[in-house]
N, CA, C and O of each residue as an XYZ file, in Angstrom:
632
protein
N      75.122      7.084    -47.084
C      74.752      6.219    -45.978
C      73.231      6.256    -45.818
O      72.513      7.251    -45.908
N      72.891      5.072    -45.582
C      71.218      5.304    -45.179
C      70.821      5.312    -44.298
O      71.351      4.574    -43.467
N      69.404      6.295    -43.789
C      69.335      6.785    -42.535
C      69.118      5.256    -41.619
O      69.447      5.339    -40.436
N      68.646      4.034    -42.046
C      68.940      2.968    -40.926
C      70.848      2.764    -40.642
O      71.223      2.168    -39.631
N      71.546      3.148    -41.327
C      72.981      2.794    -41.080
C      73.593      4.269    -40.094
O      74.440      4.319    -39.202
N      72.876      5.176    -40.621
C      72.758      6.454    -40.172
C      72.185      6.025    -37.829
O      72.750      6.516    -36.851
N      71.159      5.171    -37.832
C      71.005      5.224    -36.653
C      71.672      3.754    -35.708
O      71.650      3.424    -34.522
N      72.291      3.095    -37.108
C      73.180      1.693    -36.120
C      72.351      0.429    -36.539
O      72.505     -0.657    -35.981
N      71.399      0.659    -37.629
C      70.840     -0.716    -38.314
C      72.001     -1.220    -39.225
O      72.862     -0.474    -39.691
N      71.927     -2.649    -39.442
C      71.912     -3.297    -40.267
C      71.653     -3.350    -41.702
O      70.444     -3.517    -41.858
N      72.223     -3.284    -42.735
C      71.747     -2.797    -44.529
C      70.438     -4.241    -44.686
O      69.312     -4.246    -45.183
N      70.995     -4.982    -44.223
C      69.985     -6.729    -44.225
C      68.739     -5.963    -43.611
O      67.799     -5.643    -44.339
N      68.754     -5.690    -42.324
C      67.299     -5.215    -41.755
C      66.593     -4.137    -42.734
O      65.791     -3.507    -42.046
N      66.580     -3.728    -43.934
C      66.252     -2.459    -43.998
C      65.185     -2.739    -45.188
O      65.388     -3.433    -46.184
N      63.786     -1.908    -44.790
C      62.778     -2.136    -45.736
C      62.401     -1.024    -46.559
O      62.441      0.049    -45.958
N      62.011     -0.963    -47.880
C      62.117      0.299    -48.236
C      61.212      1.282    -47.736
O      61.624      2.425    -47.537
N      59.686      0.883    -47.445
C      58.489      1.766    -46.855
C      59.423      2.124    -45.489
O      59.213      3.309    -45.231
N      60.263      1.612    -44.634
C      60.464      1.885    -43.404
C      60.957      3.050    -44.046
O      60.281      4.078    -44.088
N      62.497      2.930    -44.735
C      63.877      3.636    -45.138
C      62.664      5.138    -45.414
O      62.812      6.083    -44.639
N      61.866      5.215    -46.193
C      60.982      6.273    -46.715
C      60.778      7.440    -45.329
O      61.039      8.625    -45.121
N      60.043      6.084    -44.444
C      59.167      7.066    -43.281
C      60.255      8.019    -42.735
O      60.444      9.232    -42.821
N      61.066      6.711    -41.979
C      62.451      7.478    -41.632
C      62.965      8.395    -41.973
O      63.005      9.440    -41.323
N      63.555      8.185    -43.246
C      64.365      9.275    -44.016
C      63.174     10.819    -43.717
O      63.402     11.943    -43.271
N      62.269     10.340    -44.074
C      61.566     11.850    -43.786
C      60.941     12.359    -42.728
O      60.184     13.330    -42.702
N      61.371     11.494    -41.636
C      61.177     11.856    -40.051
C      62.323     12.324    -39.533
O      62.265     13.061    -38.548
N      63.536     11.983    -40.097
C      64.885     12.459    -39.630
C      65.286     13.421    -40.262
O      66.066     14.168    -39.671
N      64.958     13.703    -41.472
C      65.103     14.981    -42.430
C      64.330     16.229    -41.478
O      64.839     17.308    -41.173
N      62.750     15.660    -41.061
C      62.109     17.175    -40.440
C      62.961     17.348    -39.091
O      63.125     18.499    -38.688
N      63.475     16.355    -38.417
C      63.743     16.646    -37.147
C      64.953     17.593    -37.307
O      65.103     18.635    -36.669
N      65.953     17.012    -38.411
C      67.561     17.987    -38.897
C      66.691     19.760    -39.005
O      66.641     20.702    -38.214
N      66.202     19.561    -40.199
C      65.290     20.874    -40.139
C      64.929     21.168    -39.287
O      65.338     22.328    -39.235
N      64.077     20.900    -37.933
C      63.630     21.638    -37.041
C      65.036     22.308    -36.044
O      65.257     23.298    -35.347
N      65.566     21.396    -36.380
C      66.990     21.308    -35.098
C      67.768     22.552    -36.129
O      68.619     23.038    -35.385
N      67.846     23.229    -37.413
C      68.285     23.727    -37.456
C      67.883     25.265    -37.645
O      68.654     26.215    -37.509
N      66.269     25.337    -38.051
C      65.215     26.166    -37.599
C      65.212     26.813    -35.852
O      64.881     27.964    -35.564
N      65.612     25.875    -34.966
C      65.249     26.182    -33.515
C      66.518     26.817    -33.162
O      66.583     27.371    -32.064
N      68.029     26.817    -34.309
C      69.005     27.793    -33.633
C      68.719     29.140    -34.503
O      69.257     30.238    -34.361
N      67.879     28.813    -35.296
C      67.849     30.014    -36.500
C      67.023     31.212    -35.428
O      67.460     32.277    -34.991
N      65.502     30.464    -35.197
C      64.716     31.249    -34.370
C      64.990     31.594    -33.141
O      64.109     32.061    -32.419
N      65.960     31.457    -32.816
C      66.705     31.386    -31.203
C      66.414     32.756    -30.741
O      65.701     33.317    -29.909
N      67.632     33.161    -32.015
C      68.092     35.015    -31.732
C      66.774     35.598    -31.718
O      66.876     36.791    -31.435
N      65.787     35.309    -31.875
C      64.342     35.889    -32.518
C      63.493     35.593    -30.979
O      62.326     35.960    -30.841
N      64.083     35.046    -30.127
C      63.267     34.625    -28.714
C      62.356     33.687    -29.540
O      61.365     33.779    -28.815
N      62.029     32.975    -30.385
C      61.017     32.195    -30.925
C      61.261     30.937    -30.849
O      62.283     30.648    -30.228
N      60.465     29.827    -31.414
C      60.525     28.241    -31.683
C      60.245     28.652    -33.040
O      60.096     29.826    -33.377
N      60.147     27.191    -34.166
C      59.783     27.147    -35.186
C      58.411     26.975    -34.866
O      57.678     27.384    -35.767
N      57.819     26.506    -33.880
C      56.353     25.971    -33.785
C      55.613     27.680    -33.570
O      54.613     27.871    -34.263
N      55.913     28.460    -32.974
C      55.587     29.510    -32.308
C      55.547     30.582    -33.838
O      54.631     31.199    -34.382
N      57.071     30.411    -34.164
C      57.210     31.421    -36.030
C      56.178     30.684    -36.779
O      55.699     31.368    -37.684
N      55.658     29.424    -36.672
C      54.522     29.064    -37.853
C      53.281     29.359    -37.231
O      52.294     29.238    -37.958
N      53.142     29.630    -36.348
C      51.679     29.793    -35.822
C      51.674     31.735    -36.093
O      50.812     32.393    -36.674
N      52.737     32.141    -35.543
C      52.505     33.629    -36.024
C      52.427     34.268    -37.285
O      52.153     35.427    -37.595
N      52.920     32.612    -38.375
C      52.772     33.264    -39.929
C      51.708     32.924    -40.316
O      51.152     33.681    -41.112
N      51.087     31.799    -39.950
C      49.590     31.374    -39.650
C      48.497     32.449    -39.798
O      47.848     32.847    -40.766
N      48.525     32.767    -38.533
C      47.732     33.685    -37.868
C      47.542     35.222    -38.814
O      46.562     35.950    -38.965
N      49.190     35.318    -39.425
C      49.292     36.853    -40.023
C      48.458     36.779    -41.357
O      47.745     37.647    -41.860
N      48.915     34.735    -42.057
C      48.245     34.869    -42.766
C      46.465     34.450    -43.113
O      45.666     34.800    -43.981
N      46.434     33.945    -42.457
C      44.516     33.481    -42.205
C      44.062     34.432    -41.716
O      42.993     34.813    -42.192
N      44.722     35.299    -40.457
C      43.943     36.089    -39.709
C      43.219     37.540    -40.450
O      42.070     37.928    -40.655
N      44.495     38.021    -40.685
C      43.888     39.315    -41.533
C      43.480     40.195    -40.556
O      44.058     40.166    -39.469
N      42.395     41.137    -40.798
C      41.603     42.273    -39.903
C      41.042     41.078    -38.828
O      41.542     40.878    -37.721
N      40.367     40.637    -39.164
C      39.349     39.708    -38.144
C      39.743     38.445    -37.026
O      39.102     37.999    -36.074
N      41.208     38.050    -37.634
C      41.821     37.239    -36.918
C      41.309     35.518    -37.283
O      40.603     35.190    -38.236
N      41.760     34.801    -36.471
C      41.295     33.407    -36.805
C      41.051     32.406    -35.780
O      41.737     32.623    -34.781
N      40.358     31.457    -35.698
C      40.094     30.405    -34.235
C      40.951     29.834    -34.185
O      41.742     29.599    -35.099
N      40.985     29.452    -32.999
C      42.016     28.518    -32.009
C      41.812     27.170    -33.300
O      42.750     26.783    -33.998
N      40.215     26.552    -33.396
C      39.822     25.407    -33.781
C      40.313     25.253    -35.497
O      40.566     24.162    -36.009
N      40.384     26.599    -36.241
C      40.962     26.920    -37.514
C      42.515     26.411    -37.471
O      43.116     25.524    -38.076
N      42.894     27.373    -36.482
C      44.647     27.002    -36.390
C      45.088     25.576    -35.881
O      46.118     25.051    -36.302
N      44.151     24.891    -34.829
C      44.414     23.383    -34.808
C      44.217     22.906    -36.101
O      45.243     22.482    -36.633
N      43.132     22.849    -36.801
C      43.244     22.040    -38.093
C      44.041     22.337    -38.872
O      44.419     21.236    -39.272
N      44.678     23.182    -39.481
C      45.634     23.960    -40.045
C      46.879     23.312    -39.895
O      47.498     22.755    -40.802
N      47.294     23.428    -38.454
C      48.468     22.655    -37.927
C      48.660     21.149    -37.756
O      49.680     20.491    -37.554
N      47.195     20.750    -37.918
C      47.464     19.459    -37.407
C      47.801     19.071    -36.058
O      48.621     18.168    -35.890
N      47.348     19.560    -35.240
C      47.864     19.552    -33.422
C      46.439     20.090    -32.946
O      45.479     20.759    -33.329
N      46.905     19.395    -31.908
C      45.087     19.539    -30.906
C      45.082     21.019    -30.394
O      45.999     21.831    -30.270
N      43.869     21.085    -30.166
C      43.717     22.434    -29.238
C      44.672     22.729    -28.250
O      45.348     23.756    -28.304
N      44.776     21.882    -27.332
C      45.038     21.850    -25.876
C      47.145     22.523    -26.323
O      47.863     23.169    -25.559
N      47.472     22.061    -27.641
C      48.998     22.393    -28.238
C      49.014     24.145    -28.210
O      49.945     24.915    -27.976
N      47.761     24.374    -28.507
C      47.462     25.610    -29.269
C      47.194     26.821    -28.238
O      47.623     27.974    -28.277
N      46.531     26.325    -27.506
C      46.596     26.952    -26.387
C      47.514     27.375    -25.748
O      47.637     28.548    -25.398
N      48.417     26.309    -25.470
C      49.640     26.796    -25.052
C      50.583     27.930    -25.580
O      51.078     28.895    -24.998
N      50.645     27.612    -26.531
C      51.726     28.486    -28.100
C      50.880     29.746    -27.786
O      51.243     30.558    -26.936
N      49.745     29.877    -28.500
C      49.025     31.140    -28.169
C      49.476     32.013    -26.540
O      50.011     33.114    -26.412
N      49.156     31.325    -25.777
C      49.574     31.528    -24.503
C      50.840     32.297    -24.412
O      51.018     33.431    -23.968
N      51.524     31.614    -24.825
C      52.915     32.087    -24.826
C      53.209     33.427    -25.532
O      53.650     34.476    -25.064
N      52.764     33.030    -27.060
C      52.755     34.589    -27.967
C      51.839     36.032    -27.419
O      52.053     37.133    -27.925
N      50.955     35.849    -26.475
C      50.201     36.702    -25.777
C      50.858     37.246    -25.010
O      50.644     38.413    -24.681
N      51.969     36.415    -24.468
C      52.576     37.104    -22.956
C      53.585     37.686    -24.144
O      53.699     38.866    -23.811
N      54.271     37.528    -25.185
C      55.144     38.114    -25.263
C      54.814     39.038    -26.375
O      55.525     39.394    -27.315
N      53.252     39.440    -25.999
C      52.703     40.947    -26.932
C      52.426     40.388    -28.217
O      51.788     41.241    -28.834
N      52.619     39.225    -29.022
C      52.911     39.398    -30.564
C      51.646     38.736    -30.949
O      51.779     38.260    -32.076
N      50.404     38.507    -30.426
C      49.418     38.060    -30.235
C      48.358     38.562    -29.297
O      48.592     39.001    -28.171
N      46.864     38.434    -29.997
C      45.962     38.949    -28.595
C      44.987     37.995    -28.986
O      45.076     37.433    -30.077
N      43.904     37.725    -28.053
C      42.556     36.794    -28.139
C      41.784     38.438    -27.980
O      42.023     39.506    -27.415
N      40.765     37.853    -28.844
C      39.681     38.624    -29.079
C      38.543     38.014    -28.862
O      38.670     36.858    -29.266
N      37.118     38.254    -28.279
C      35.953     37.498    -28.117
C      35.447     37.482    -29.762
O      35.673     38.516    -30.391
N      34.900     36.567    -30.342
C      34.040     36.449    -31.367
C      32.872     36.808    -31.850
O      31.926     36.021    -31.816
N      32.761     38.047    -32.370
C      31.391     38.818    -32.314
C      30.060     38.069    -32.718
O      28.999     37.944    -32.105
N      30.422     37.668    -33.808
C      29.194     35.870    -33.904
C      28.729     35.074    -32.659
O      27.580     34.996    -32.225
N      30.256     34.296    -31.998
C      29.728     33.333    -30.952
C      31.101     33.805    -29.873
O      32.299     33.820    -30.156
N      30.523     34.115    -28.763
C      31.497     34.880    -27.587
C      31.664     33.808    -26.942
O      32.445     34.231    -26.090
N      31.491     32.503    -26.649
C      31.934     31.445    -26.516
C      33.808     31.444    -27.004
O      34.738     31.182    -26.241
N      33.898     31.787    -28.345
C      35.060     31.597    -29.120
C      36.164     32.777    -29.661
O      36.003     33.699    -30.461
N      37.466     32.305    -28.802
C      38.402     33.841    -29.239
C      38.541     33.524    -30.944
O      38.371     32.515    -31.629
N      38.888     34.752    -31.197
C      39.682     34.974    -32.510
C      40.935     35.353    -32.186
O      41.007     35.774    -31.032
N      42.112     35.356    -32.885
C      43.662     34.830    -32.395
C      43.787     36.469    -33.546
O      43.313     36.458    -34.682
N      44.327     37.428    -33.093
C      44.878     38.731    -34.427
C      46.479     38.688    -33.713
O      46.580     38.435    -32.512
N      47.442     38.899    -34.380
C      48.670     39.644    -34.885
C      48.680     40.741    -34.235
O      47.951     41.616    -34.702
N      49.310     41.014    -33.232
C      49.144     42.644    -33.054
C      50.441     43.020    -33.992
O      51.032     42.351    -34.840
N      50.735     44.895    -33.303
C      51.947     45.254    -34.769
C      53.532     44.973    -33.988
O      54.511     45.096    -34.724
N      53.744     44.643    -32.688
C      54.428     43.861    -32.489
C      55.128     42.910    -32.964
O      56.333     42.754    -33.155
N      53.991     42.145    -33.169
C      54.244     40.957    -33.931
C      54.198     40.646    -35.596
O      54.423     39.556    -36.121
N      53.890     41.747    -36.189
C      53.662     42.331    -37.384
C      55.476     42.437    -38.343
O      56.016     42.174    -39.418
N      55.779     43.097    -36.780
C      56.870     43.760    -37.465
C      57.570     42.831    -37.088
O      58.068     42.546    -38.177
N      58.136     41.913    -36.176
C      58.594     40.438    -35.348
C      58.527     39.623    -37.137
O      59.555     39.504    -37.803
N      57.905     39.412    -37.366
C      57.864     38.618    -39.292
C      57.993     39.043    -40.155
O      58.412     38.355    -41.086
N      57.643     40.725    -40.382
C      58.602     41.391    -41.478
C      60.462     41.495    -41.508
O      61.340     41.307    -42.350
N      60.394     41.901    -40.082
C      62.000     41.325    -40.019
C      62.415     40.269    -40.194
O      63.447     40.337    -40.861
N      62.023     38.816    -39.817
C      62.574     37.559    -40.204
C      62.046     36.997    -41.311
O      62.649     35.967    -41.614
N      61.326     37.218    -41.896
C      60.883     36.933    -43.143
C      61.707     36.477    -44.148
O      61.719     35.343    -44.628
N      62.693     37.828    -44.567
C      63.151     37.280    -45.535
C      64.451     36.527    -45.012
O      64.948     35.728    -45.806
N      65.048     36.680    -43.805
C      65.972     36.453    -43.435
C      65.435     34.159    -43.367
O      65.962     33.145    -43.824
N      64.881     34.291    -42.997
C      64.029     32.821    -42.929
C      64.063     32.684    -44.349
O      64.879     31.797    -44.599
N      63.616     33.093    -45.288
C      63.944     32.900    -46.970
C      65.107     32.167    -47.037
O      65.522     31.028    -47.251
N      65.454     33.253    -46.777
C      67.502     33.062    -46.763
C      67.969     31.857    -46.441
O      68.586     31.187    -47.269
N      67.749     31.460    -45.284
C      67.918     30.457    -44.766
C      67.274     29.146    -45.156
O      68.004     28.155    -45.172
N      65.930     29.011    -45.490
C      65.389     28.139    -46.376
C      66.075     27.470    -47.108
O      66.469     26.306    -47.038
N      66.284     28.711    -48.243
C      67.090     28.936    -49.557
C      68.524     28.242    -49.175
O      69.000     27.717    -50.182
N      69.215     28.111    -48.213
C      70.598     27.959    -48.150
C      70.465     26.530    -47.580
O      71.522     25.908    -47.472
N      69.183     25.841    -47.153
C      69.553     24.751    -46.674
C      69.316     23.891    -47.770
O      69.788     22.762    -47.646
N      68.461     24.240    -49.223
C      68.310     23.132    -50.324
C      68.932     23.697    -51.250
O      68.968     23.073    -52.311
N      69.525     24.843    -51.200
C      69.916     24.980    -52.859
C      70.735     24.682    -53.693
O      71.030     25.122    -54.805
N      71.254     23.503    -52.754
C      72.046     22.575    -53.282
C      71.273     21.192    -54.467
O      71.934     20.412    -55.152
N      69.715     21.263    -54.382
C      69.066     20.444    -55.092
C      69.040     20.971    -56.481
O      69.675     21.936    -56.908
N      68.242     20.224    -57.107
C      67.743     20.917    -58.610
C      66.907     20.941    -58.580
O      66.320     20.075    -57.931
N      66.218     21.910    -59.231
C      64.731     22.532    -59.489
C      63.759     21.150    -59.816
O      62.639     21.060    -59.312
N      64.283     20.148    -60.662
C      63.309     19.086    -61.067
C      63.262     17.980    -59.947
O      62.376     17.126    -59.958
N      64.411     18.027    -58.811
C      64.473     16.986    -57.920
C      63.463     17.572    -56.819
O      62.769     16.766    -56.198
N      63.344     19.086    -56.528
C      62.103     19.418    -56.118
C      61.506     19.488    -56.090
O      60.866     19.734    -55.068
N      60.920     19.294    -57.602
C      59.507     18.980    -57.694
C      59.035     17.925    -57.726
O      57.842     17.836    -57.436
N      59.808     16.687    -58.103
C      59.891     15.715    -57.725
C      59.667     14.750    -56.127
O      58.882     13.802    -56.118
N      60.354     15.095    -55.018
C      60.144     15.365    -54.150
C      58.545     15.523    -53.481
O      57.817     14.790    -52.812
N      58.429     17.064    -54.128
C      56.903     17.831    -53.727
C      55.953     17.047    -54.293
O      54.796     17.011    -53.873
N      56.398     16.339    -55.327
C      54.960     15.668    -55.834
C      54.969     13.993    -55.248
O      53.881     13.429    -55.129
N      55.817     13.503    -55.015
C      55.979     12.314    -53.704
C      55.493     12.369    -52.711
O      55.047     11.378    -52.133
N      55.453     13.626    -52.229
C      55.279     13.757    -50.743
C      53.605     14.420    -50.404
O      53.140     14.747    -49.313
N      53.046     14.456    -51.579
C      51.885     15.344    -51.648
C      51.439     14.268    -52.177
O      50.827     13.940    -51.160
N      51.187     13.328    -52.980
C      50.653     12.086    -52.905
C      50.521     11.188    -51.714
O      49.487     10.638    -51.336
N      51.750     11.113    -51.159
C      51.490     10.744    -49.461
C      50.544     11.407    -48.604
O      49.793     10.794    -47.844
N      50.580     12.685    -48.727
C      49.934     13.454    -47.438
C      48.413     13.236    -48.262
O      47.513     12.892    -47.496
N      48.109     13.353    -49.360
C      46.971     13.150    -49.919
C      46.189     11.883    -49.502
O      45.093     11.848    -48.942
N      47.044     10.749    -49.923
C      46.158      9.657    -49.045
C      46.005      9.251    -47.808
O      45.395      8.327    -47.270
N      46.976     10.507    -47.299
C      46.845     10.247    -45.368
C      45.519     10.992    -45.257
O      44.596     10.516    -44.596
N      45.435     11.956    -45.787
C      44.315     12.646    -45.514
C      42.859     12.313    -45.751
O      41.877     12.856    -45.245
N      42.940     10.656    -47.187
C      41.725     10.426    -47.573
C      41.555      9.232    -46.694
O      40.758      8.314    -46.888
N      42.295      9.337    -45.826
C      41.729      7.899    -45.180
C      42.686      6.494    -45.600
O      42.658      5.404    -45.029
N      43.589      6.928    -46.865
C      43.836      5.303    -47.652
C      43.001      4.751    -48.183
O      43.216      3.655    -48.700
């Protein structure tokens, strides 16, 4: 079925650039929707688990900017703030002043939160792993190289 028949279109109405966007706007949303019962048990979001794998991984000893992790994510500050916000109150995160420019926190991992992603880590693998491995190795790469040509010319402007 195709995702326009999938939401109550018409097969006549259906264009292929639309069928594309769609299909891969309704694909991330299935994924997120099935990410957000995964991270549940974990007190987490998926938005919150990528910013803390983010952070574990850009940050390092020194940590990383708010303005790093917006570009990174693709989401404004004002998103970031919040999320941060949140991971602070619940320990797995700290702001640090910026020894360069004290104007600007640096975002570190505390071991809270260290150990909060060594535990789900692989278990998130797992789960990854169980939601495609029904594909084939060449339809994935396939895929990855479709979709990275897209994001490529979103990124150059077109």
């Amino acid at each position: 079925m195709s995702v326009f028949e999938e939401i109550g279109f018409s097969p006549e109405q259906i264009n292929k650039n639309e069928e594309l966007l769609y299909n891969i706007g309704r694909t991330y949303l299935l994924f997120t929707k099935e990410f957000s019962e995964f991270y549940k048990k974990f007190k987490l979001t998926p938005a919150k688990f990528n910013l803390l794998v983010l952070i574990e991984h850009l940050g390092k000893e020194e940590g990383v900017s708010q303005v790093e992790i917006s570009e990174k994510l693709i989401v404004s500050g004002a998103n970031i703030t919040g999320l941060i916000d949140r991971l602070e109150k619940d320990k797995l995160v700290k702001r640090m002043p910026d020894i360069k420019d004290r104007r600007l926190n640096r975002i570190k991992i505390t071991k809270k939160g260290k150990k909060l992603i060594e535990k789900i880590w692989p278990l998130h693998i797992e789960k990854t792993n169980s939601l495609i491995k029904h594909i084939s190795s060449n339809r994935k790469n396939e895929v990855i190289r479709c979709l990275t040509e897209i994001r490529e010319k979103l990124k150059s402007g077109l």
